[in-house]
DOZAPA-976776 format. One line per field, with one value per atom (N, C-alpha, C): x negated, y, z negated; residue in three letters; atom name. Coordinates in pm, whole numbers, plus 50000, padded with zeros to 5 digits. Atoms other than C-alpha are relative to their C-alpha. Layout:
REM DOZAPA-976776
xx <- X/... .
yy <- Y/... .
zz <- Z/... .
residu <- ALA/... .
atome <- CA/... .
***
This chain:
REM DOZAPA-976776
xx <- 50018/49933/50136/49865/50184/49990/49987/50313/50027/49961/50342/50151/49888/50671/50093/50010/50553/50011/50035/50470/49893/50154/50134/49915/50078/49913/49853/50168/49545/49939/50036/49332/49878/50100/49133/49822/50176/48765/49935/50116/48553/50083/50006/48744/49985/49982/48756/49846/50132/48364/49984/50028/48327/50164/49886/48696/49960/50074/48503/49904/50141/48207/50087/49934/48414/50121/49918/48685/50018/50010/48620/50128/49864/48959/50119/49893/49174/50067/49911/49419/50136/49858/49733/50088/49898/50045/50090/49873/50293/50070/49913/50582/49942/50014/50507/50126/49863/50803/50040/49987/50763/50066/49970/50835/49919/50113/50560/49931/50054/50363/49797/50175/49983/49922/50135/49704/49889/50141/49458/49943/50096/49145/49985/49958/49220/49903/50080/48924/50069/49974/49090/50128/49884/49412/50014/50012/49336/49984/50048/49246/50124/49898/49576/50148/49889/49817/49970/49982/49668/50036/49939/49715/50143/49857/50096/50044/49931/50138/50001/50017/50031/50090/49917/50291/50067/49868/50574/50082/49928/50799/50148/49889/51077/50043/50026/51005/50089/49971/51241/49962/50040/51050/49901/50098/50750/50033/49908/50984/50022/49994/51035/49883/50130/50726/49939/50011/50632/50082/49886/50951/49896/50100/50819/49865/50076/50504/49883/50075/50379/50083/49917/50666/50034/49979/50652/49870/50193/50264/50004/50018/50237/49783/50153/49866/49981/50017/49747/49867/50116/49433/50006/50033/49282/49988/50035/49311/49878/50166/49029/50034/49995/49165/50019/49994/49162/50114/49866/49561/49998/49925/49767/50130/49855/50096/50104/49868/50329/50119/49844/50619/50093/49879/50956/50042/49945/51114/49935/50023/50871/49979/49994/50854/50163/49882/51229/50004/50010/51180/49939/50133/50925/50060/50015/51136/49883/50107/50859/50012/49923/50958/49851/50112/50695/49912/50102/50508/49929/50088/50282/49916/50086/50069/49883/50055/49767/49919/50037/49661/49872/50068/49323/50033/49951/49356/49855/50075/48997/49968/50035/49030/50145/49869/49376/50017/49960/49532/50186/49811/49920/50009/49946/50121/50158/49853/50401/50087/49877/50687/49946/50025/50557/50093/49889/50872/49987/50008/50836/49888/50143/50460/50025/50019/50540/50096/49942/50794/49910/50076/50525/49901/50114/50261/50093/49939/50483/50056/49964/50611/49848/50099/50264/49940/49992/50281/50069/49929/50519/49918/50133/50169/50015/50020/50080/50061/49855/50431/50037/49969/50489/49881/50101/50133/50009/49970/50229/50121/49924/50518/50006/50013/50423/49873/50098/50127/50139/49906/50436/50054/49938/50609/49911/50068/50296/49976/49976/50320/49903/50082/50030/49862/50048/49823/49850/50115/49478/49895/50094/49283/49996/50013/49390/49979/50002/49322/49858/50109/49032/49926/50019/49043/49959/49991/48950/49900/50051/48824/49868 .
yy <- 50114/49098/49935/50082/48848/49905/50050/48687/49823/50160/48295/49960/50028/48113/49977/49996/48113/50084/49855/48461/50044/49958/48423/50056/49920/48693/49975/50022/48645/50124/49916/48885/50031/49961/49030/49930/50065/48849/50079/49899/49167/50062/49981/49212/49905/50149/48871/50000/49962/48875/50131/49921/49199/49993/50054/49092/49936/50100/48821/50018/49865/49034/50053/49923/49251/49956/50026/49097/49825/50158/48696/49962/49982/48730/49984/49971/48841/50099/49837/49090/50028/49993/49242/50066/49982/49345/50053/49932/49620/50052/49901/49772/50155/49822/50160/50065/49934/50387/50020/49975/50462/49921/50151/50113/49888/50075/49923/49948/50083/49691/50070/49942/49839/49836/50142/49525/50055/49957/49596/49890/50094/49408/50029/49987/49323/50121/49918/49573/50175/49896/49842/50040/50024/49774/50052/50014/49772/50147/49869/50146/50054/49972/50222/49952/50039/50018/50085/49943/50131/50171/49870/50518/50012/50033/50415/49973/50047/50251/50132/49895/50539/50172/49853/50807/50001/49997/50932/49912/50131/50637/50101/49932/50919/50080/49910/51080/49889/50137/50901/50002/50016/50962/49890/50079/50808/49856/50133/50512/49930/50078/50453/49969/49985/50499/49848/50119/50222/49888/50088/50014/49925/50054/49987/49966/49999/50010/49839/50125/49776/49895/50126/49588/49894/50063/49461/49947/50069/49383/49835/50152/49004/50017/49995/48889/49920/50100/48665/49983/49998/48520/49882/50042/48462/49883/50152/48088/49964/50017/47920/50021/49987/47985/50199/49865/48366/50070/49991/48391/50045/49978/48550/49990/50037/48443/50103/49831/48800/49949/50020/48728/50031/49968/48678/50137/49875/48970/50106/49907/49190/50012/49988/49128/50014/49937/49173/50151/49836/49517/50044/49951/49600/50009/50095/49435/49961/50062/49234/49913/50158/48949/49981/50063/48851/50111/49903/49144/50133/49889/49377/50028/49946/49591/50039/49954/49632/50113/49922/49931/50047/49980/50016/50169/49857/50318/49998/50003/50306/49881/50100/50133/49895/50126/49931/49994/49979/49854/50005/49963/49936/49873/50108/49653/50036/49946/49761/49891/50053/49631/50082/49957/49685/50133/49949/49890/50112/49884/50124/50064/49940/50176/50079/49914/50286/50155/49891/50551/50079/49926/50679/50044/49990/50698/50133/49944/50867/50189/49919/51112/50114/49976/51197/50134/49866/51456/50091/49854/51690/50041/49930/51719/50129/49825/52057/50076/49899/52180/50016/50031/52036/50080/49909/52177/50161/49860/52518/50044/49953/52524/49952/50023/52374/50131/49891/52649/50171/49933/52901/50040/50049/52789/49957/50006/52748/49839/50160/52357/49958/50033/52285/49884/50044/52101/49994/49965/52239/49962/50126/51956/50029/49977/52022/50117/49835/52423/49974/50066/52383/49954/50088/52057/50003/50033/51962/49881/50114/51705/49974 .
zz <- 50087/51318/49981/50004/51206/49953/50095/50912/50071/49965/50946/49940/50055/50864/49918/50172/50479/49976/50053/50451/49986/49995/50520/50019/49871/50623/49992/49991/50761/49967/50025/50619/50126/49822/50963/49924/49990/50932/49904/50049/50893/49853/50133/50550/49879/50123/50396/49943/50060/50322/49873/50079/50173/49836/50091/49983/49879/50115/49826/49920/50095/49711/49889/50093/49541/49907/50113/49383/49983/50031/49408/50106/49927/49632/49939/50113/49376/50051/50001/49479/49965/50047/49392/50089/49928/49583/49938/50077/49475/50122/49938/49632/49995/49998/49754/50033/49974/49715/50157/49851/50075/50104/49868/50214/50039/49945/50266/49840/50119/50025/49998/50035/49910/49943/50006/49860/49972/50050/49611/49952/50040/49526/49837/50126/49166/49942/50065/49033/50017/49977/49218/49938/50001/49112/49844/50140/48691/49966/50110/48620/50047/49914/48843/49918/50052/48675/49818/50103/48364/49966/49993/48426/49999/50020/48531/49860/50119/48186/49916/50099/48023/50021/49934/48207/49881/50063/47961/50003/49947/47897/50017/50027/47868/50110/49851/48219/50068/49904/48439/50143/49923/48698/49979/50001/48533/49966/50060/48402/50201/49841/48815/50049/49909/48956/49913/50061/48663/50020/49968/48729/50158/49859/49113/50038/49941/49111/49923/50060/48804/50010/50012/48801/50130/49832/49145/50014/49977/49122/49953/49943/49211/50010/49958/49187/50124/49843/49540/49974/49940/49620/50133/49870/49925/50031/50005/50017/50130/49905/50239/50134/49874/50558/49984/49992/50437/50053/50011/50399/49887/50154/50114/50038/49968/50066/49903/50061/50014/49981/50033/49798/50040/49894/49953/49961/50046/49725/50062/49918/49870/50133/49903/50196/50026/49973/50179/49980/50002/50044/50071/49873/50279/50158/49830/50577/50071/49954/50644/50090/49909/50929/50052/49879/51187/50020/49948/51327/49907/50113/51042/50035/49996/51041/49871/50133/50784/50031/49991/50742/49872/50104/50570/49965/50107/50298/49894/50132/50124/49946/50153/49801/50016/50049/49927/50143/49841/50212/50004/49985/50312/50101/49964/50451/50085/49918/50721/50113/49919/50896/50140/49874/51259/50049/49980/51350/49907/50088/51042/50010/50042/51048/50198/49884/51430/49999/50037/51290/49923/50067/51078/50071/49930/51316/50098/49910/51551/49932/50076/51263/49974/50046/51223/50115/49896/51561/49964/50087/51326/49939/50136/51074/50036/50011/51195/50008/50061/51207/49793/50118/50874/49924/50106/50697/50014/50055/50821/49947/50135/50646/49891/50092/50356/49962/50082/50321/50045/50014/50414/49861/50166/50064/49932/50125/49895/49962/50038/49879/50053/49929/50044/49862/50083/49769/49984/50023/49623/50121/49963/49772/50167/49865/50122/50081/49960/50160/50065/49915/50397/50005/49936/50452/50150/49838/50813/50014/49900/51031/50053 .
residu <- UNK/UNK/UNK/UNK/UNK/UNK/UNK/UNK/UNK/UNK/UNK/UNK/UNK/UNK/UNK/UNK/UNK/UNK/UNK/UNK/UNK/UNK/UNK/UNK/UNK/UNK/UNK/UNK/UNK/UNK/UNK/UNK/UNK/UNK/UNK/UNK/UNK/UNK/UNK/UNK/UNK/UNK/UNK/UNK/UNK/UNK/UNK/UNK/UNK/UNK/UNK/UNK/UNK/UNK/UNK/UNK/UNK/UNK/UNK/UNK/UNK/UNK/UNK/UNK/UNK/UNK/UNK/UNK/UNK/UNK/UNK/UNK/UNK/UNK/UNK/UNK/UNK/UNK/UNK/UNK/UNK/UNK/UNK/UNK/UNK/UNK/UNK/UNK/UNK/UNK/UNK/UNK/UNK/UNK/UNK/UNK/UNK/UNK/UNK/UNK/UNK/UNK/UNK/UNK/UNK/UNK/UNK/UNK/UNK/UNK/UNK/UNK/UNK/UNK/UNK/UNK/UNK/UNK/UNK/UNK/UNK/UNK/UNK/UNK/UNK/UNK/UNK/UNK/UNK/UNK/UNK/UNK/UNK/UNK/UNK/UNK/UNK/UNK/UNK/UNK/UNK/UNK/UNK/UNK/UNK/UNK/UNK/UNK/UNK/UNK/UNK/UNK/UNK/UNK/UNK/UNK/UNK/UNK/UNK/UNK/UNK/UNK/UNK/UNK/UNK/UNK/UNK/UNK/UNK/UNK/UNK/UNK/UNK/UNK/UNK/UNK/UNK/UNK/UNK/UNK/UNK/UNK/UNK/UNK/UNK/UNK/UNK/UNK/UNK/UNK/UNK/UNK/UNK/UNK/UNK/UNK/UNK/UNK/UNK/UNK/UNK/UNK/UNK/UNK/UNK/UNK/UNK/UNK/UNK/UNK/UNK/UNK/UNK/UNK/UNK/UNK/UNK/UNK/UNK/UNK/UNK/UNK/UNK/UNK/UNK/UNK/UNK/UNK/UNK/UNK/UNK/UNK/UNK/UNK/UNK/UNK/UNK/UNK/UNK/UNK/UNK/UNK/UNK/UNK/UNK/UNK/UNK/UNK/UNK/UNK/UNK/UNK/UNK/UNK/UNK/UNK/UNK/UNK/UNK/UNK/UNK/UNK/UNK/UNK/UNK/UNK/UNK/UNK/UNK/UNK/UNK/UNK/UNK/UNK/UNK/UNK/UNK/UNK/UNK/UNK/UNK/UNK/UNK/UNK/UNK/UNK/UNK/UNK/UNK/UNK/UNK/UNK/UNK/UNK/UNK/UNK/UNK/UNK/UNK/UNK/UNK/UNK/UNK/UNK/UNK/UNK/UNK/UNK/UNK/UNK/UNK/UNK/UNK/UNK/UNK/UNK/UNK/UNK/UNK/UNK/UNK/UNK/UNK/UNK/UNK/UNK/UNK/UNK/UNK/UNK/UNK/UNK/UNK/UNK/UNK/UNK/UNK/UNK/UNK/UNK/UNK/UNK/UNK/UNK/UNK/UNK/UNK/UNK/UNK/UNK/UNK/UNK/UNK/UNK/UNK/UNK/UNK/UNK/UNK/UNK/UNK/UNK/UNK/UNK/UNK/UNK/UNK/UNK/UNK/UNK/UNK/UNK/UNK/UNK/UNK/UNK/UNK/UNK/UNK/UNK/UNK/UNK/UNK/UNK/UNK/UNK/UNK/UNK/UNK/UNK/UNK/UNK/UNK/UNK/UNK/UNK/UNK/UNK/UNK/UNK/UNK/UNK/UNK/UNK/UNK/UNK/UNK/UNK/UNK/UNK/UNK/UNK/UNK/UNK/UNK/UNK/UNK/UNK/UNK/UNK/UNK/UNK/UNK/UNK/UNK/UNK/UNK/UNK/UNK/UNK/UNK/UNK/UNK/UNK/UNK/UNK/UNK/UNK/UNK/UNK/UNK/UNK/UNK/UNK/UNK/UNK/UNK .
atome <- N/CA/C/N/CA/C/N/CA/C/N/CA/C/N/CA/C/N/CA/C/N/CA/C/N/CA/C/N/CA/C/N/CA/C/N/CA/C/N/CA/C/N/CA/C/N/CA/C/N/CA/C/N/CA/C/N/CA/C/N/CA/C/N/CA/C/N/CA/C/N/CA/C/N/CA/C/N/CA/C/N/CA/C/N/CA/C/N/CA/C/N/CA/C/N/CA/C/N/CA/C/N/CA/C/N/CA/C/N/CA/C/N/CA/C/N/CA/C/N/CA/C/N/CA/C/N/CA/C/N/CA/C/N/CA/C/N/CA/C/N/CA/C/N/CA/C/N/CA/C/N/CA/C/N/CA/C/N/CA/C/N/CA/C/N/CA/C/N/CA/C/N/CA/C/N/CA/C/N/CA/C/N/CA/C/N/CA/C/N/CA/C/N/CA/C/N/CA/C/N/CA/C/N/CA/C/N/CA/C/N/CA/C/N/CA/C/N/CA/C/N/CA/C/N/CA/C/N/CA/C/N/CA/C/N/CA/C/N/CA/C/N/CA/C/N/CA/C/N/CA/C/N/CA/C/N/CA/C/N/CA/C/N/CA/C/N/CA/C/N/CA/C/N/CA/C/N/CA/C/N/CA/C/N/CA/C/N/CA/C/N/CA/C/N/CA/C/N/CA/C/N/CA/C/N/CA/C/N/CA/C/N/CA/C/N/CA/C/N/CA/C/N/CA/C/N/CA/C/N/CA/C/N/CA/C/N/CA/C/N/CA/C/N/CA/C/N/CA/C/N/CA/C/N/CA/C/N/CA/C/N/CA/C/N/CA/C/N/CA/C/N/CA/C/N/CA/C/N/CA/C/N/CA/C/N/CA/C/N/CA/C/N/CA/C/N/CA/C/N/CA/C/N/CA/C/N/CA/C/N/CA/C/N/CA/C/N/CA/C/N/CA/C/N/CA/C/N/CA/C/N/CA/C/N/CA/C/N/CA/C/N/CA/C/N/CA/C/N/CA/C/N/CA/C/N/CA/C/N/CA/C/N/CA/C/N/CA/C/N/CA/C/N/CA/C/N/CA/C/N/CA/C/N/CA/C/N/CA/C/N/CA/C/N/CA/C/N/CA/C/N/CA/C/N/CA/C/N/CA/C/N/CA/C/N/CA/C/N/CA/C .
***
């Protein structure tokens, strides 16, 4: 995919319909610590920001994770040619230029710098090194103890 000269991105066809169902084409746009920008359909977006508000304001973790995550949330909607126009600030954080990738996630979608989302993809052939040593050290997280495919 690939941003226009505004910052425009087309939202792929087969999501703009069901987009409009569900949230009128309201969505929101936050920075993800990771690198990449997340695009939620405003409904999805509201029980999310509100859990964030409600972390410890004294946690400075939870004081970041709030810093970035609400404080970076830009609302967008979908204009009639089924564009949203991603704020410069974050597509600078993001390194966003010309070539992105959207990636569906569910209930959002991730927003990558072509170039980064191919380091992640690529990173993603260490998994089964990486999950056995995370169940090594115990780090393995409830949810994923047999998990499978």
């Amino acid at each position: 995919m690939a941003l226009d000269g505004k910052g425009r991105l087309a939202i792929p066809t087969r999501y703009r319909e069901l987009l409009m169902q569900r949230c009128g084409g309201h969505l929101i746009v936050t920075l993800d610590p990771s690198g990449c920008l997340l695009l939620y359909p405003f409904p999805e977006w509201e029980p999310i920001e509100q859990r964030l508000n409600a972390l410890p304001s004294f946690s400075p973790i939870s004081r970041h994770m709030q810093r970035i995550l609400v404080g970076s949330a830009t609302d967008l909607d979908l204009d009639g040619a089924g564009r949203i126009l991603l704020p410069a600030p974050l597509r600078e954080k993001a390194r966003l230029e010309r070539d992105v990738v959207l990636v569906g996630q569910g209930n959002k979608f991730e927003i990558w710098n072509d170039q980064a989302w191919q380091a992640q993809f690529d990173a993603a052939a260490d998994l089964p090194g990486m999950l056995e040593e995370a169940m090594r050290k115990g780090e393995v997280p409830d949810e994923l103890k047999g998990f499978s495919l």
